[in-house]
FIKOLZA-1660 file (N, C-alpha, C; in steps of 0.1 Angstrom, whole numbers, plus 5000, padded with zeros to 4 digits):
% residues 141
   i   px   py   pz ch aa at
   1 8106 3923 8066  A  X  N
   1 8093 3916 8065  A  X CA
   1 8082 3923 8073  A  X  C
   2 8071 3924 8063  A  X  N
   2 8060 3931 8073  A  X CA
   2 8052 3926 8084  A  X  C
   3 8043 3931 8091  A  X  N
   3 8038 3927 8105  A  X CA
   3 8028 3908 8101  A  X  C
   4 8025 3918 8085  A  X  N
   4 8015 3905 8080  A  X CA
   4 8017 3892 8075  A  X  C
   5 8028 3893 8069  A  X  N
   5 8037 3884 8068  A  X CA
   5 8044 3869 8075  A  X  C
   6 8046 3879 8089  A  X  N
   6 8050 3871 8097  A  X CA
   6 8039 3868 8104  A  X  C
   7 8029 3872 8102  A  X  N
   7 8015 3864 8111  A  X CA
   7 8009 3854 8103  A  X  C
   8 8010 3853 8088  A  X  N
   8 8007 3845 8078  A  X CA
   8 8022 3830 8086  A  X  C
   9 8034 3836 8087  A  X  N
   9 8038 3827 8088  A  X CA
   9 8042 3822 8099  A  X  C
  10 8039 3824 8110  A  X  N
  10 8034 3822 8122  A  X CA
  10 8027 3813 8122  A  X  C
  11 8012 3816 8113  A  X  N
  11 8000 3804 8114  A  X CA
  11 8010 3789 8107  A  X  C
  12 8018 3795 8097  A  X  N
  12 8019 3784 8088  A  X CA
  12 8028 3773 8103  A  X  C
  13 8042 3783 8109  A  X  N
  13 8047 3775 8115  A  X CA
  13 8041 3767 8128  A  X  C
  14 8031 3774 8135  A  X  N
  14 8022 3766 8145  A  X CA
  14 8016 3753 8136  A  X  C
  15 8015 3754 8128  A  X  N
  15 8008 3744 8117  A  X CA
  15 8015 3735 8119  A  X  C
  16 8023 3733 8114  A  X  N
  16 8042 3728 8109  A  X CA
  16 8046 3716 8123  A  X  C
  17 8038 3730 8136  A  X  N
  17 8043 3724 8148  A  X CA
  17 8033 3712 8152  A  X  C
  18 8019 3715 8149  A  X  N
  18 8010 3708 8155  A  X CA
  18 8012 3694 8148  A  X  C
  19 8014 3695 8134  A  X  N
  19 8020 3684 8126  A  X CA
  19 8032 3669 8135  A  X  C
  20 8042 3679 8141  A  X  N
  20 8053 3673 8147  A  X CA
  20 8049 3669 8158  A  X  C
  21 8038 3674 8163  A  X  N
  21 8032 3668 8181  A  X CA
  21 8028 3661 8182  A  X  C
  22 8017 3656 8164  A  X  N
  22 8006 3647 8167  A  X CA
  22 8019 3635 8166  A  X  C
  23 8028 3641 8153  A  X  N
  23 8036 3627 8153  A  X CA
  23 8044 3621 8164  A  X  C
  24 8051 3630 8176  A  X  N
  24 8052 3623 8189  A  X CA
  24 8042 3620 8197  A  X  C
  25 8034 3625 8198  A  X  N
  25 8019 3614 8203  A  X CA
  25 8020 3599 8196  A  X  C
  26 8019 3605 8188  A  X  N
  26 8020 3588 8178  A  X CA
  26 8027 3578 8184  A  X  C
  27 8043 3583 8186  A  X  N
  27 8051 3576 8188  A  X CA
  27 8054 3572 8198  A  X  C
  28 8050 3581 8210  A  X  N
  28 8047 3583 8226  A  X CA
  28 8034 3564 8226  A  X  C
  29 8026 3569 8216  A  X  N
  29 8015 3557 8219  A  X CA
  29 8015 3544 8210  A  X  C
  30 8025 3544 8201  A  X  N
  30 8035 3534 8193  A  X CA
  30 8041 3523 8202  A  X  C
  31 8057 3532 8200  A  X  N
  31 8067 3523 8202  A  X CA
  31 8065 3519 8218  A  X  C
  32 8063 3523 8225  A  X  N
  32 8058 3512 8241  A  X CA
  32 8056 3502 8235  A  X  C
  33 8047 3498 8232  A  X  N
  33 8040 3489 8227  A  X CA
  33 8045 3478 8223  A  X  C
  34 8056 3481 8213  A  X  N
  34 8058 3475 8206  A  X CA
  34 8076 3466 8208  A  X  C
  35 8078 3480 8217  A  X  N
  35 8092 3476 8219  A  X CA
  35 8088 3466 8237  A  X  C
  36 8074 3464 8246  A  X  N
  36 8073 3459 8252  A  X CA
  36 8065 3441 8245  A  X  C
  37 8067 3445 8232  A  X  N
  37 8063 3435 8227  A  X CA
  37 8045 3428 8230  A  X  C
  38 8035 3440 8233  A  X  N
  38 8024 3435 8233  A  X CA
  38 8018 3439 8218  A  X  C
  39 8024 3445 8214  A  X  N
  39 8022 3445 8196  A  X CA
  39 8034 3437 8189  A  X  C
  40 8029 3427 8177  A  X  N
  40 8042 3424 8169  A  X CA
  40 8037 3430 8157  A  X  C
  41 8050 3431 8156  A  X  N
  41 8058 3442 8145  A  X CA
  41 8045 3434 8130  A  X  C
  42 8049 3420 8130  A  X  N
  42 8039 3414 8116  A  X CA
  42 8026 3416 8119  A  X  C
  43 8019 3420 8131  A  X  N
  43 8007 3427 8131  A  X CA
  43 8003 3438 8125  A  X  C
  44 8012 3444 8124  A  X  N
  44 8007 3461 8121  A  X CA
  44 8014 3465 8111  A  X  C
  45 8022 3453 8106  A  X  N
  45 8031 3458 8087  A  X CA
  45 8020 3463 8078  A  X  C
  46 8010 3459 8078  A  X  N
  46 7998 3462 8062  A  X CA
  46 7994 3463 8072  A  X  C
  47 7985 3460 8080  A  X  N
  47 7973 3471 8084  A  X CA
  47 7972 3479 8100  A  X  C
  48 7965 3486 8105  A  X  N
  48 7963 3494 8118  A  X CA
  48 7957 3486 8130  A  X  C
  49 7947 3477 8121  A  X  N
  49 7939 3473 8136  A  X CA
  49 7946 3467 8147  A  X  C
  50 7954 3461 8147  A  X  N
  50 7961 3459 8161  A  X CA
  50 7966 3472 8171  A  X  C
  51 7969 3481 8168  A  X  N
  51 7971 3490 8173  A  X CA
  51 7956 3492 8185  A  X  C
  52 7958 3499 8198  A  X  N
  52 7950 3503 8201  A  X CA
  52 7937 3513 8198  A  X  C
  53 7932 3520 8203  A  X  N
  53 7919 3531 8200  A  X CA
  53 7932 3544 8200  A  X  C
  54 7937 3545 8213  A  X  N
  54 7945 3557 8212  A  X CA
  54 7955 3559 8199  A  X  C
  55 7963 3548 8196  A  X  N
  55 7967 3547 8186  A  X CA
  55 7965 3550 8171  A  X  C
  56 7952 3547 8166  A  X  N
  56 7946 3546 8160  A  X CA
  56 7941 3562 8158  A  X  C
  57 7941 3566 8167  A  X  N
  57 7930 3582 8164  A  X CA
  57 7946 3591 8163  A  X  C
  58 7954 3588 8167  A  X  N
  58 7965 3595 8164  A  X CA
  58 7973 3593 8156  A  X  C
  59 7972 3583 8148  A  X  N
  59 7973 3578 8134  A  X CA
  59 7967 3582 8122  A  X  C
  60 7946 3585 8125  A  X  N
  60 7941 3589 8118  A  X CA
  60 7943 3608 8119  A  X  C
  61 7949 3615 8130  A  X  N
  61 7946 3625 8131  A  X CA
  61 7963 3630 8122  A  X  C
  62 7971 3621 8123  A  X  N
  62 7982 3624 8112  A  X CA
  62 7978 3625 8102  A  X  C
  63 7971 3618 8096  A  X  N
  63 7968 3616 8081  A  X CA
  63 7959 3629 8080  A  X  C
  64 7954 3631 8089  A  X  N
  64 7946 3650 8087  A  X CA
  64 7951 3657 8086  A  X  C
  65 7969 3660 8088  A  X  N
  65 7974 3668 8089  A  X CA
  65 7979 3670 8074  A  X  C
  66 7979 3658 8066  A  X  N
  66 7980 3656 8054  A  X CA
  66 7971 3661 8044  A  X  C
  67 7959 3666 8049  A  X  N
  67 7949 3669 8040  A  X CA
  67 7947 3686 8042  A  X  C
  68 7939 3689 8044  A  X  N
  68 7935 3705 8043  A  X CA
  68 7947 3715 8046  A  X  C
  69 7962 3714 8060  A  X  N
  69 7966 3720 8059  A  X CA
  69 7977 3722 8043  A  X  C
  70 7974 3709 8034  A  X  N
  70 7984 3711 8022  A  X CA
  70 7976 3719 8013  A  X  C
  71 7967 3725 8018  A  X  N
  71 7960 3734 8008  A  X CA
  71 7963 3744 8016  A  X  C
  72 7965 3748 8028  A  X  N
  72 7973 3762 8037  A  X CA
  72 7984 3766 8030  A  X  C
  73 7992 3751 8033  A  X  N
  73 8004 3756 8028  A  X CA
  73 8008 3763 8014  A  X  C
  74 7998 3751 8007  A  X  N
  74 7998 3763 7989  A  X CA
  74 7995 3775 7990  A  X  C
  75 7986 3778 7997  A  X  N
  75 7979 3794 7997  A  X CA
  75 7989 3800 8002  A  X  C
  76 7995 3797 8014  A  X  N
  76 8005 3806 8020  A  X CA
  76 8018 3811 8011  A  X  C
  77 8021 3802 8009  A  X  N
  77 8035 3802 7996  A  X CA
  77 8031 3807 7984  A  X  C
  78 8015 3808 7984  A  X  N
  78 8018 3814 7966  A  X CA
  78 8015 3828 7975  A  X  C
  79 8008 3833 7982  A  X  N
  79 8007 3847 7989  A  X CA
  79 8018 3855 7992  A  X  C
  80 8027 3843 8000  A  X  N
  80 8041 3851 8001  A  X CA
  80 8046 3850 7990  A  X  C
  81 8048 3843 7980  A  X  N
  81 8059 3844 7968  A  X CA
  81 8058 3851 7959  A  X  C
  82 8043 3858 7959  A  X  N
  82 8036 3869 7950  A  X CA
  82 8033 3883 7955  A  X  C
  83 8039 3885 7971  A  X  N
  83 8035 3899 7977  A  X CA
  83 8018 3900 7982  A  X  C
  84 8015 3890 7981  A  X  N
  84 7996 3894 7982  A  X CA
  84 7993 3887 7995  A  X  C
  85 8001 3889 8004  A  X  N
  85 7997 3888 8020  A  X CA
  85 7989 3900 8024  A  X  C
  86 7980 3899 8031  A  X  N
  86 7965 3913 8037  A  X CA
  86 7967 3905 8054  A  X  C
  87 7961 3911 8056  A  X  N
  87 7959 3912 8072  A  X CA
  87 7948 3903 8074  A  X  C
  88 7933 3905 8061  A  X  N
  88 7926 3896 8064  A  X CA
  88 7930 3880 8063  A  X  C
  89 7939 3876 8051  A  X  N
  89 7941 3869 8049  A  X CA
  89 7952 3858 8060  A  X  C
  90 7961 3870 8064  A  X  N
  90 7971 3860 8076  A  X CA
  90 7960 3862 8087  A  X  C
  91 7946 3868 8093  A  X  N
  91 7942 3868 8104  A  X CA
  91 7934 3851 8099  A  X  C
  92 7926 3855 8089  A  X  N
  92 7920 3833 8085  A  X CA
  92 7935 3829 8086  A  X  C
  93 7945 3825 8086  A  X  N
  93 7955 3820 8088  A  X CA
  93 7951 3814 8103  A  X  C
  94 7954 3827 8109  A  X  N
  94 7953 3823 8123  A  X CA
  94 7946 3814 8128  A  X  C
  95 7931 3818 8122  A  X  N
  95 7918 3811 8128  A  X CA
  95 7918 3800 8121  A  X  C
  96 7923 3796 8107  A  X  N
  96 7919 3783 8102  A  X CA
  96 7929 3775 8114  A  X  C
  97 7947 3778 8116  A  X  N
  97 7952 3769 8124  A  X CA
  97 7945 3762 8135  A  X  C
  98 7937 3777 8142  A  X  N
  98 7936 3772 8154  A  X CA
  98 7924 3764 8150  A  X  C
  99 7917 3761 8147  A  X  N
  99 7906 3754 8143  A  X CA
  99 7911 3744 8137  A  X  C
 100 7926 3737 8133  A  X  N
 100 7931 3724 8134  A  X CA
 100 7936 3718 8149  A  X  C
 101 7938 3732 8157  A  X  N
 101 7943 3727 8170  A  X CA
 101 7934 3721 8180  A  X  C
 102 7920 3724 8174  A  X  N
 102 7910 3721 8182  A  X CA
 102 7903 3708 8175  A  X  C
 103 7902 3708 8167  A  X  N
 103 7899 3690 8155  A  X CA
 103 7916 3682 8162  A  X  C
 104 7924 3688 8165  A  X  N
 104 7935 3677 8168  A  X CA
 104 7928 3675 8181  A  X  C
 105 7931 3682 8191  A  X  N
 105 7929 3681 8201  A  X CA
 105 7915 3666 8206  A  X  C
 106 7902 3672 8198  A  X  N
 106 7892 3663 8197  A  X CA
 106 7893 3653 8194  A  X  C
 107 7901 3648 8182  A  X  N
 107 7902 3637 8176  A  X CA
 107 7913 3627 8185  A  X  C
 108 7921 3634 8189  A  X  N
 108 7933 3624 8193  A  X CA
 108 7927 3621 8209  A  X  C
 109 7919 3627 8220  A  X  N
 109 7911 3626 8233  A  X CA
 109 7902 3621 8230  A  X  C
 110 7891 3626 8231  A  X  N
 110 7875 3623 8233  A  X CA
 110 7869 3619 8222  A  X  C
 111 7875 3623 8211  A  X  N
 111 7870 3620 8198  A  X CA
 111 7858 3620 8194  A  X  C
 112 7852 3629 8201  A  X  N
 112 7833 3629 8197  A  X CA
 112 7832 3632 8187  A  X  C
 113 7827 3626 8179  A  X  N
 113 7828 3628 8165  A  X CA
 113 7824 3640 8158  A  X  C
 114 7808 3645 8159  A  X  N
 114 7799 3656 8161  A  X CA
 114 7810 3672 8165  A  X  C
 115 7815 3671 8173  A  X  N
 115 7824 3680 8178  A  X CA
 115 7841 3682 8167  A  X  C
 116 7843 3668 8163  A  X  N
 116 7856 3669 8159  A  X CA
 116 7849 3677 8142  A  X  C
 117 7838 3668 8138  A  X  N
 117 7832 3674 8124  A  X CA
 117 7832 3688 8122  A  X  C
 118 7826 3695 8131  A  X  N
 118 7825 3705 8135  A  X CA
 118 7838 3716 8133  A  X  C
 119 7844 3711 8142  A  X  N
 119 7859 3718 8140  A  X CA
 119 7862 3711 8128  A  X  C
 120 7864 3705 8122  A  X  N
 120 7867 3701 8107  A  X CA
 120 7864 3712 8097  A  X  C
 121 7849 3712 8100  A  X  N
 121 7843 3720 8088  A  X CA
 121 7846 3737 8092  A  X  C
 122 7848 3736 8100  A  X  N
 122 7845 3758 8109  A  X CA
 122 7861 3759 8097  A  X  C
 123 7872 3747 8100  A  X  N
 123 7888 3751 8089  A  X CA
 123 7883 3750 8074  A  X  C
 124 7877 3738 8075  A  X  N
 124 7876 3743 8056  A  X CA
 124 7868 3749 8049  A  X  C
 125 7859 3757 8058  A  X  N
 125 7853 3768 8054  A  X CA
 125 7861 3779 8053  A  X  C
 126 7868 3780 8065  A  X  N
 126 7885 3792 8065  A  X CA
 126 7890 3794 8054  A  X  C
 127 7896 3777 8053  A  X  N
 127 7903 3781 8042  A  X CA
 127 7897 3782 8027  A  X  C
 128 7886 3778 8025  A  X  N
 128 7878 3779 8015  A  X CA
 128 7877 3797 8010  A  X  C
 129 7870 3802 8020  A  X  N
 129 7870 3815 8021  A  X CA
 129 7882 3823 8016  A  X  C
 130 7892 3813 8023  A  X  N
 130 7909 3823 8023  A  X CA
 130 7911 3823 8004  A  X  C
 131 7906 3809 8001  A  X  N
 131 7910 3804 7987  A  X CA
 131 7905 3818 7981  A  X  C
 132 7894 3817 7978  A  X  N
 132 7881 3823 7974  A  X CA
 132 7885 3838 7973  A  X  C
 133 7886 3848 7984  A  X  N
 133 7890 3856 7989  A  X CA
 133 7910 3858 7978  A  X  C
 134 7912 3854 7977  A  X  N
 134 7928 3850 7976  A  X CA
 134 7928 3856 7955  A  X  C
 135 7916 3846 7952  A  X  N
 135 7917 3842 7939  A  X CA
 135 7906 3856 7935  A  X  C
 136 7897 3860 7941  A  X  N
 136 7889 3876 7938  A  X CA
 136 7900 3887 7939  A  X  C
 137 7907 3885 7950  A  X  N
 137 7916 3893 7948  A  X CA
 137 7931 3897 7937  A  X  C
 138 7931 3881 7930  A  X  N
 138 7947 3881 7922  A  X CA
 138 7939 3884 7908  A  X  C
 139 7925 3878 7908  A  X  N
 139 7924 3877 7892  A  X CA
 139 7913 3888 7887  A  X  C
 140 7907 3893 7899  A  X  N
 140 7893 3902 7897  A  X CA
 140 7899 3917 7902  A  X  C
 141 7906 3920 7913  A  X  N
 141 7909 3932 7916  A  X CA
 141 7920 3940 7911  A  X  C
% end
């Protein structure tokens, strides 16, 4: 496997990872709770709002993990499963992750919104680009 390759999949697996942290955060700021019994379980079956603020943001920052990186992941898999991994493309790899690491980071702490948007948009421009970039290259060059 080439150098590019494995930096394409590098980003994908730090991805993969940040995925699995937010969900022990989660659970870290869950089950206390619940197993000390200041949440009941019939509060929080259908909806979130009993849950705290902390809870809550690490709930909603799961559900982000669900959205734009599943457009990473497509790009990455049709890249590798077609040979058309580039260097520019696993380097936006890089930078799109780390610009979820920094929208996680925001969203699940301080949560300023203005800041978390920000890092929101700096990734889906990334990967927009990557798309973009991806598709000039399979269908135009």
């Amino acid at each position: 496997m080439i150098f590019v390759e494995k930096l394409l999949l590098l980003a994908v697996f730090a991805q993969v990872f940040l995925t699995f942290l937010v969900l022990i955060i989660l659970g870290r700021r869950r089950l206390p709770l619940v197993s000390s019994q200041q949440i009941n379980v019939s509060d929080i079956a259908v909806e979130s709002k009993a849950w705290p603020l902390s809870a809550q943001l690490a709930s909603n920052n799961l559900a982000n993990q669900f959205q734009l990186p599943v457009m990473f992941y497509a790009l990455a898999a049709i890249c590798l499963a077609t040979n058309q991994t580039n260097l520019w493309l696993a380097i936006l790899a890089v930078l799109f992750v780390f610009s979820r690491y920094i929208h996680t980071a925001i969203h699940i702490t301080t949560n300023r919104v203005y800041r978390r948007f920000v890092a929101y948009v700096t990734g889906m421009a990334i990967l927009a680009i990557m798309w973009l970039g991806f598709a000039i290259q399979t269908l135009i060059l």
